[in-house]
C-alpha positions in Angstrom: 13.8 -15.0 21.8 12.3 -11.6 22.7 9.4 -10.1 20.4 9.6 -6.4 19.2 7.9 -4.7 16.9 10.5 -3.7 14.4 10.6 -1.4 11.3 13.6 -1.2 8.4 14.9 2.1 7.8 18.0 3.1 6.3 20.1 6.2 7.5 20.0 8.9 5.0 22.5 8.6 2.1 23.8 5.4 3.0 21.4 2.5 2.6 22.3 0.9 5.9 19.4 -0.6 8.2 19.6 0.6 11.5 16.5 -0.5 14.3 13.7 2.5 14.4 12.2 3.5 17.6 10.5 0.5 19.2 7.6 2.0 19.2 7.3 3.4 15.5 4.3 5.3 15.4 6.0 7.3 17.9 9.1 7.8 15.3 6.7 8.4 12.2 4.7 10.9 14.0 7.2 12.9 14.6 8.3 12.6 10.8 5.1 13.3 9.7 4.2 16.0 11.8 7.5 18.0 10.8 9.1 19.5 7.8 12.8 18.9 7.9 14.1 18.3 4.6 17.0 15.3 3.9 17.1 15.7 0.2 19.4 18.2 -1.5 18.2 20.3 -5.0 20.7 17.6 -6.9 18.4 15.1 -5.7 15.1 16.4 -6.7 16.9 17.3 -9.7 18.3 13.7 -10.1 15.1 12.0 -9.7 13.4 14.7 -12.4 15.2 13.9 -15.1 13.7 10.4 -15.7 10.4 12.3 -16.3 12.0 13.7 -19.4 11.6 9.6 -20.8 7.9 9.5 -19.3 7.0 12.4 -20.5 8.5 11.7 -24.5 7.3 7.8 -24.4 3.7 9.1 -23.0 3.7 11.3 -25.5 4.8 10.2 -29.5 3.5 6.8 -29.8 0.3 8.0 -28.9 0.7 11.5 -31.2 2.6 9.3 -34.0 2.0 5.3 -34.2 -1.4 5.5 -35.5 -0.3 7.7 -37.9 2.5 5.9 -38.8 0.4 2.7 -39.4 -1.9 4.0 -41.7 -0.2 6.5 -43.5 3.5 5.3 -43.9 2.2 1.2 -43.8 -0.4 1.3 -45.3 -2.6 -0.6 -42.4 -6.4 -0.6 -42.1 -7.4 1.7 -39.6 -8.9 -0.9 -37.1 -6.4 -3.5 -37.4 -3.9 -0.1 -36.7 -6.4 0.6 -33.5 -5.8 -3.3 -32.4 -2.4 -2.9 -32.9 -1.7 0.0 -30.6 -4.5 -1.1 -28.0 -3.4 -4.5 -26.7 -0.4 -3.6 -25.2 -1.9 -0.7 -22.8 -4.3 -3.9 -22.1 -1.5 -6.3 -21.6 0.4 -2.8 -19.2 -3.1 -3.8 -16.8 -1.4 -6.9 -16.0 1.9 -6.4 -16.4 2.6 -3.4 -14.6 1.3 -4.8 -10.8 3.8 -7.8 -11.6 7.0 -5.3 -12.1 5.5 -3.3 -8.7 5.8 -6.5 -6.7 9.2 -7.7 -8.0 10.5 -4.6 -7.5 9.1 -5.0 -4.1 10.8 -7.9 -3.3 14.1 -6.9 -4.8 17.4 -6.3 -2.2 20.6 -5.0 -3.6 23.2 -2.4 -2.8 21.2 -0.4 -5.2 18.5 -0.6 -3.4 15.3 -1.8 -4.5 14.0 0.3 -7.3 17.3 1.5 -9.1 17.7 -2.1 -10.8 15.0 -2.4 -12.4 15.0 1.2 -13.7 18.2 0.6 -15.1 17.1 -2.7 -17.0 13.5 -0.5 -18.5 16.3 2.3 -19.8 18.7 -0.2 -21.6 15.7 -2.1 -23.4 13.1 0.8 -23.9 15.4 2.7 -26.6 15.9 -0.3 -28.5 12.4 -1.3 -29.4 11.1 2.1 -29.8 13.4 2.4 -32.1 12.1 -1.3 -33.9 8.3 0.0 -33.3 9.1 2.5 -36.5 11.8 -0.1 -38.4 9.4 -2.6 -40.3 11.5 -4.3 -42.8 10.5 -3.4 -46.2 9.4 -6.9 -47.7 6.9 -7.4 -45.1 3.2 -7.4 -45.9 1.2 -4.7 -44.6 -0.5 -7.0 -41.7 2.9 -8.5 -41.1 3.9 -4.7 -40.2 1.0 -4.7 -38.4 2.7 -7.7 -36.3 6.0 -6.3 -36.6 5.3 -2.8 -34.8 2.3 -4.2 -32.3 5.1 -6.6 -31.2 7.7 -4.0 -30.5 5.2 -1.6 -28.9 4.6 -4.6 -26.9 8.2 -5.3 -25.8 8.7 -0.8 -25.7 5.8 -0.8 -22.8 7.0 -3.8 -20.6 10.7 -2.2 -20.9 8.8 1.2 -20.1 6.7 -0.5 -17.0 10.0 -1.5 -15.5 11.6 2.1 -15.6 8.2 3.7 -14.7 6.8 1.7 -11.9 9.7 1.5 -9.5 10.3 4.9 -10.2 7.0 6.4 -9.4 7.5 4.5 -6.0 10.3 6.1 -5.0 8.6 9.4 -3.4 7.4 7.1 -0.9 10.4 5.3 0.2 13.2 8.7 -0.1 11.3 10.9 2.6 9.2 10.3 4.8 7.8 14.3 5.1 4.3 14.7 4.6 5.1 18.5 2.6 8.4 17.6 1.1 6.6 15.1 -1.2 4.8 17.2 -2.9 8.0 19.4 -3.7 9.4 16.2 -5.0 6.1 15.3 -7.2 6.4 19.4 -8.6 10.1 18.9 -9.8 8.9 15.9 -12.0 5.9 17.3 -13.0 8.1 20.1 -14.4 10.6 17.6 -15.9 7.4 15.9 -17.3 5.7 18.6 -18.8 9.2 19.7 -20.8 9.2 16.4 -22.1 5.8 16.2 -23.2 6.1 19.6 -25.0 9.7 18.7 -26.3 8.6 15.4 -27.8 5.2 16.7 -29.1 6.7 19.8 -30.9 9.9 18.3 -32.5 9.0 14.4 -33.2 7.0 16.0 -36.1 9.2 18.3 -37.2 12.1 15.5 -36.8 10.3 13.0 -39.3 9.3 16.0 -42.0 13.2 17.1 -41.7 14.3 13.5 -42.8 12.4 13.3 -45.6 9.0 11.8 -44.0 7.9 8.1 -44.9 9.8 5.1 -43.5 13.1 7.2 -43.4 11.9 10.0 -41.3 10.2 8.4 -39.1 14.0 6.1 -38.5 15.6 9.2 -37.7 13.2 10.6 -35.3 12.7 7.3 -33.7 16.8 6.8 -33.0 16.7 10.3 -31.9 14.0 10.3 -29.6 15.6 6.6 -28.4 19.0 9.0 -27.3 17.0 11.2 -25.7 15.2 8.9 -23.2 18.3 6.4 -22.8 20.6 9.8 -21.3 17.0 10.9 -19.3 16.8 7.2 -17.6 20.1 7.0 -17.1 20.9 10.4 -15.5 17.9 9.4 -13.1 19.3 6.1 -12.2 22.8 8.5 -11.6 21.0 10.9 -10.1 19.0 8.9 -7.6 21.8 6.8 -6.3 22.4 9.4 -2.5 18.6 9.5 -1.9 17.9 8.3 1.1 15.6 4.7 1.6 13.5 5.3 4.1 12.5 1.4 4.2 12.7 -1.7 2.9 9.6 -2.6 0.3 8.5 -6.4 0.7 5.7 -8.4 -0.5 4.4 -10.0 -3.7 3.2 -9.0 -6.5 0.2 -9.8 -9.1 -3.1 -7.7 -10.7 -5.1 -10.2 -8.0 -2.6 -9.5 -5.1 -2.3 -5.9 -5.6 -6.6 -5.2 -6.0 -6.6 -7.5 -2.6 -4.3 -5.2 -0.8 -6.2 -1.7 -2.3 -9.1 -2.9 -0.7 -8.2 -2.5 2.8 -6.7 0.8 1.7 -9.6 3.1 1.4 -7.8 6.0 0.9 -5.5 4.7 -2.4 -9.1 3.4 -3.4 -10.5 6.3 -3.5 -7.5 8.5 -4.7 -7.0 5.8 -7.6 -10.3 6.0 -8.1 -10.2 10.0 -8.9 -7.1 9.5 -10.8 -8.3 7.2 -13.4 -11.4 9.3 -14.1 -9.3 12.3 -14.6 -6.8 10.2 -17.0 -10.1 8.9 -19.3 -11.0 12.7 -19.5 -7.4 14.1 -20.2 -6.9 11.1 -22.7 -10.9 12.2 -24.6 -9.5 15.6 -24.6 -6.4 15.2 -25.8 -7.5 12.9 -28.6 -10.4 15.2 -29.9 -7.6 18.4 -29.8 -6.8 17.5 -33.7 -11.0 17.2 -34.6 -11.7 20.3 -32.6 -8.9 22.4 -35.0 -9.4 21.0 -37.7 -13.3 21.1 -37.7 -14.2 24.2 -35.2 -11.2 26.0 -35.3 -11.4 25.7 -39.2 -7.4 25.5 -39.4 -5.8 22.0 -38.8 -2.2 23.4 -38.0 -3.9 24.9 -34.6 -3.6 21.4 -33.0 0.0 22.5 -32.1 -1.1 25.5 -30.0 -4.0 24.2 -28.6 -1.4 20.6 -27.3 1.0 23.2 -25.8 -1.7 25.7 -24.4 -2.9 22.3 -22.4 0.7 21.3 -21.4 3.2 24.5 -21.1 1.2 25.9 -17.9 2.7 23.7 -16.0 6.0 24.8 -16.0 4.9 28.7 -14.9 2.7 27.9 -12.1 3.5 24.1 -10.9 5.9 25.9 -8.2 2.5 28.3 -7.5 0.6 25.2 -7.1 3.0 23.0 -4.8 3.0 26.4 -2.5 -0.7 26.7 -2.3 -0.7 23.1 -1.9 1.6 23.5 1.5 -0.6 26.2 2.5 -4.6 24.6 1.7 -3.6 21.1 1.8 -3.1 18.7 -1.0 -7.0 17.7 -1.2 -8.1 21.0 -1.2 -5.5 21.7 -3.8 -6.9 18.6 -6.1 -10.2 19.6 -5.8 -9.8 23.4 -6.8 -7.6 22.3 -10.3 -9.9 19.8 -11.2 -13.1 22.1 -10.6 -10.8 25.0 -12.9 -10.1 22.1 -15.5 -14.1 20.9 -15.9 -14.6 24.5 -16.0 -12.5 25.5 -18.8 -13.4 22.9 -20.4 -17.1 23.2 -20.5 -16.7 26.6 -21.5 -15.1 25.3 -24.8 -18.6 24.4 -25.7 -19.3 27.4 -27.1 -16.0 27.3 -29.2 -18.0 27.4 -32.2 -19.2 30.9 -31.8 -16.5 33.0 -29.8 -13.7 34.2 -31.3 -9.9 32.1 -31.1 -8.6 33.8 -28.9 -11.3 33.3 -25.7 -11.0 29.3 -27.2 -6.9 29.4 -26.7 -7.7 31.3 -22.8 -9.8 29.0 -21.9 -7.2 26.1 -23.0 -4.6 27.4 -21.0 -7.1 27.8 -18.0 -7.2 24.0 -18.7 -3.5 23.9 -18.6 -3.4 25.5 -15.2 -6.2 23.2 -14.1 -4.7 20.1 -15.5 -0.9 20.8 -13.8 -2.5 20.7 -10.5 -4.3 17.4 -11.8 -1.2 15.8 -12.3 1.0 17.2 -8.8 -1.7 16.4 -6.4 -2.4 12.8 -6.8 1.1 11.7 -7.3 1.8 13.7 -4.3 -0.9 12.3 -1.8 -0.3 8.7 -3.5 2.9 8.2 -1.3 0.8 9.2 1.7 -1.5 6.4 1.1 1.0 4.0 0.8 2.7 5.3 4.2 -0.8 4.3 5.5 -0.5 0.9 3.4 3.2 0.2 5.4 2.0 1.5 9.3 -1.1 -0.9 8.7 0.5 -3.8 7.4 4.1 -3.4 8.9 5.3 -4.0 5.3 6.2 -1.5 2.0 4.2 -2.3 -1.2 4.9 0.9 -2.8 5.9 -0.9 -6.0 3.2 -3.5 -5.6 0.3 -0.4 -5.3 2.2 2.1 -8.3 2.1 -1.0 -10.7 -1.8 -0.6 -9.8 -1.9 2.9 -10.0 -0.5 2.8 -13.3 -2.2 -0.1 -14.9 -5.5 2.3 -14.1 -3.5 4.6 -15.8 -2.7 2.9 -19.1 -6.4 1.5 -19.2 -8.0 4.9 -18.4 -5.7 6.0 -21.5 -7.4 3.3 -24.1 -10.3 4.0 -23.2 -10.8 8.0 -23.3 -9.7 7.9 -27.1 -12.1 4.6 -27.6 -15.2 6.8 -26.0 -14.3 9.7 -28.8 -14.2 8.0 -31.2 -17.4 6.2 -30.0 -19.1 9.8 -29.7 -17.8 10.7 -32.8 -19.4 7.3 -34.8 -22.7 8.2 -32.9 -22.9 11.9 -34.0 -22.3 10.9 -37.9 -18.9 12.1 -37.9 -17.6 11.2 -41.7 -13.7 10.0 -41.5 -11.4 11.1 -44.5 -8.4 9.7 -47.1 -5.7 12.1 -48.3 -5.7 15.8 -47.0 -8.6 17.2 -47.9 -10.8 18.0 -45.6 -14.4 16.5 -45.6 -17.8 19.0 -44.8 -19.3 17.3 -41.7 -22.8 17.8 -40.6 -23.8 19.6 -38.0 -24.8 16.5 -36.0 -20.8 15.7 -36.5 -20.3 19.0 -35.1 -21.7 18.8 -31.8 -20.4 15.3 -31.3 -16.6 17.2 -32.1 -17.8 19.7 -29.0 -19.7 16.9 -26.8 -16.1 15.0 -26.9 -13.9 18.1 -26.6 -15.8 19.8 -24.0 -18.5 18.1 -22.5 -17.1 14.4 -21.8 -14.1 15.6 -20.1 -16.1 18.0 -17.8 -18.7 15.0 -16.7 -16.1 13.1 -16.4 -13.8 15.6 -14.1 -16.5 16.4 -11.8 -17.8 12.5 -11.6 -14.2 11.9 -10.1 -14.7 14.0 -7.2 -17.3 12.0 -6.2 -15.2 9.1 -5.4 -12.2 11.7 -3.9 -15.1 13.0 -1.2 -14.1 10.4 1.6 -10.4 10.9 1.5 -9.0 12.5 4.3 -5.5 11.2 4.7 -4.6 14.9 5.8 -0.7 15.0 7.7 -2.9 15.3 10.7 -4.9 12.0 10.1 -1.7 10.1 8.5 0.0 11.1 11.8 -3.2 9.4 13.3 -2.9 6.3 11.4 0.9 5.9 12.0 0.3 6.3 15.7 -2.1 4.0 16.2 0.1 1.4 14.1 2.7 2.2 16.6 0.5 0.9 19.3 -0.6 -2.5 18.5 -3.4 -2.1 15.9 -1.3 -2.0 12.6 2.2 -3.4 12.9 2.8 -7.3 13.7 5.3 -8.0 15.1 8.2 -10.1 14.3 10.8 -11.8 15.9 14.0 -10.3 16.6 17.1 -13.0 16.9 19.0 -13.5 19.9 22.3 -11.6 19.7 
């Protein structure tokens, strides 16, 4: 019984194994070092789409549950902030346990495409229940009702989301063409964003508001992400798979296996910094119009002046990208985000209009923030599989995005926390409270400040990455020669 070293890969299109070069660093580096495209337009159209859903479910229960508790149900604010905390906690656990299921998943549909297809069918239904508290029910009883279905809405949510930010890994194996992959759903994701930000208000004013609006929008915006998934899980179905993921999956499992990965470490380790700061931002956008801006209904303009750059110069950034390098890249956005935002210190005392410019300087910043790192992830992970001979692409995205969700509960929580510090007085009904000046500053500190420390802190941990196509290349070869890959046993035929 002979002894080769072996890796799965499918032939484009098709799904079928076929036996790589026997020696597969050899193979890989010539994938690496080249730019040939397999994937059509359809294709990074296809896998797009499903950004549409990630973008909208990312977006409204974070803009609108909190609300909705308080406001429409009549909930305590903290026992509202419990409720729409402990399932981003419970996503830290959950979400490395989809990664490695997923991983260990073989059907005709390939790995990924099952499990996206359950997270589409179950997702609409309880979004739709987090805003459909029964009427008789006691206010902490809603409480229950919607922390339960917001529950049940992010597990469904994990299992379309975490197999399908693997799949960049597994349909190419080109070190560039990622990147024009990562820029067509960042673009799909930033429309959804804007879409579900601007029209889920509008949707629950148009129906009336209270519990009845807030029906119609849900059912709505439940449409809208059930035809995004699905056209994804359509649209995907000729992408090539590159290999076959394997492994097992847990929180423990997952953290073992990013600790011989320096690079994801210190890539995840950027990215989750970056969320926390995005997250205090975006959460201090309604204090900072409402209380430096002097005019609430600004919160609108300042969201989209943060979001809509994306879709102008994501294509500028995925070329400069190609021609700098993706770290580079990263490190030049971020720098323009802390930047911009710092400036917005002074937004007290220059006019609007340099306040709006210097948002969408953020904007530009933050669409390079969010190509970037889910463009290089995929490169780590090819460093993950040459290494270990194995694919746990869903095993080390189920990681990536439990940092994520965390780094999301916790930029808000630190707002508010500056906010409490700085004597900032909270208000019932619509009129608007006179806060000190000590309130003041602790508006700017958490608009401007926090997320610039925070931005340029990240790049501290990003300074030791250097998984450049020339070093993955590197990696892959050396794999290819005894040092990564075990080998396994090939049967007698």
């Amino acid at each position: 019984m002979p002894v080769v070293r072996e890796r799965h890969l499918s032939l484009p299109g098709t799904g079928a194994p076929f036996a790589a070069d026997p020696v597969p660093g050899r193979a890989r580096m010539r994938d690496v070092a080249t730019t040939t495209r397999r994937l059509g337009r359809g294709t990074y159209v296809g896998y797009a789409l499903g950004s549409l859903a990630t973008g909208t479910f990312g977006t409204v229960p974070g803009l609108l549950l909190l609300y909705f508790l308080t406001d429409t149900l009549g909930v305590a604010a903290g026992v509202a902030g419990v409720t729409v905390l402990i399932p981003k906690l419970w996503d830290v656990v959950w979400n490395p346990l989809v990664g490695g299921w997923s991983d260990r998943t073989h059907t005709r549909w390939g790995a990924r495409r099952p499990w996206m297809l359950a997270g589409a069918l179950i997702l609409p239904v309880f979004f739709v229940a987090m805003f459909a508290a029964p009427l008789g029910l006691s206010t902490g009883a809603a409480a229950v009702w919607t922390g339960v279905a917001f529950l049940v809405a992010a597990a469904a949510y994990a299992l379309f989301q975490v197999p399908y930010v693997s799949m960049p890994a597994e349909m190419t194996d080109d070190y560039q063409e990622r990147t024009t992959i990562v820029s067509f759903r960042i673009v799909a994701l930033t429309i959804g964003i804007l879409a579900a930000g601007a029209l889920a208000p509008v949707l629950v004013d148009s129906a009336g508001g209270g519990r009845g609006g807030y029906l119609v929008m849900a059912v709505a915006i439940a449409v809208f992400m059930l035809v995004s998934m699905l056209a994804t899980v359509v649209g995907t179905r000729k992408a090539p798979r590159t290999t076959r993921p394997t492994g097992a999956g847990s929180l423990l499992t997952a953290v073992r296996v990013a600790r011989k990965n320096p690079w994801f470490l210190r890539l995840w380790g950027t990215f989750i910094v970056q969320a926390l700061a995005t997250a205090a931002t975006l959460a201090a956008i309604p204090y900072f119009a409402t209380y430096i801006l002097d005019n609430e209904k600004s919160t609108t303009l300042l969201f989209a002046g943060l979001v809509a750059p994306a879709i102008v110069v994501m294509p500028l950034w995925a070329r400069y990208g190609h021609r700098a390098g993706k770290k580079r890249a990263y490190v030049v956005a971020s720098l323009l985000y802390a930047a911009a935002s710092l400036g917005m210190v002074l937004g007290r005392v220059v006019p609007t209009g340099v306040v709006l410019a210097l948002v969408v300087l953020a904007g530009v910043g933050y669409s390079g923030m969010q190509l970037f790192p889910l463009a290089m992830l995929p490169d780590t992970v090819e460093a993950d599989e040459a290494r270990a001979g194995v694919r746990r692409s869903g095993l080390l995205t189920g990681l990536w995005t439990a940092g994520e969700t965390a780094a999301f509960a916790v930029g808000p929580a630190l707002v508010g926390l500056l906010l409490a510090v700085f004597g900032f007085v909270s208000r019932e009904g619509t009129d608007v409270v006179d806060q000190s000046s000590s309130a003041v500053t602790g508006i700017l500190l958490a608009f401007s400040v926090l997320p610039a420390v925070a931005m340029l802190l990240s790049l501290l941990a990003l300074r030791g990455y250097d998984l450049s196509a020339e070093r993955l290349a590197a990696v892959v070869e050396e794999a290819g020669t005894g040092t990564g890959i075990a080998p396994v046993e090939q049967a007698d035929r």
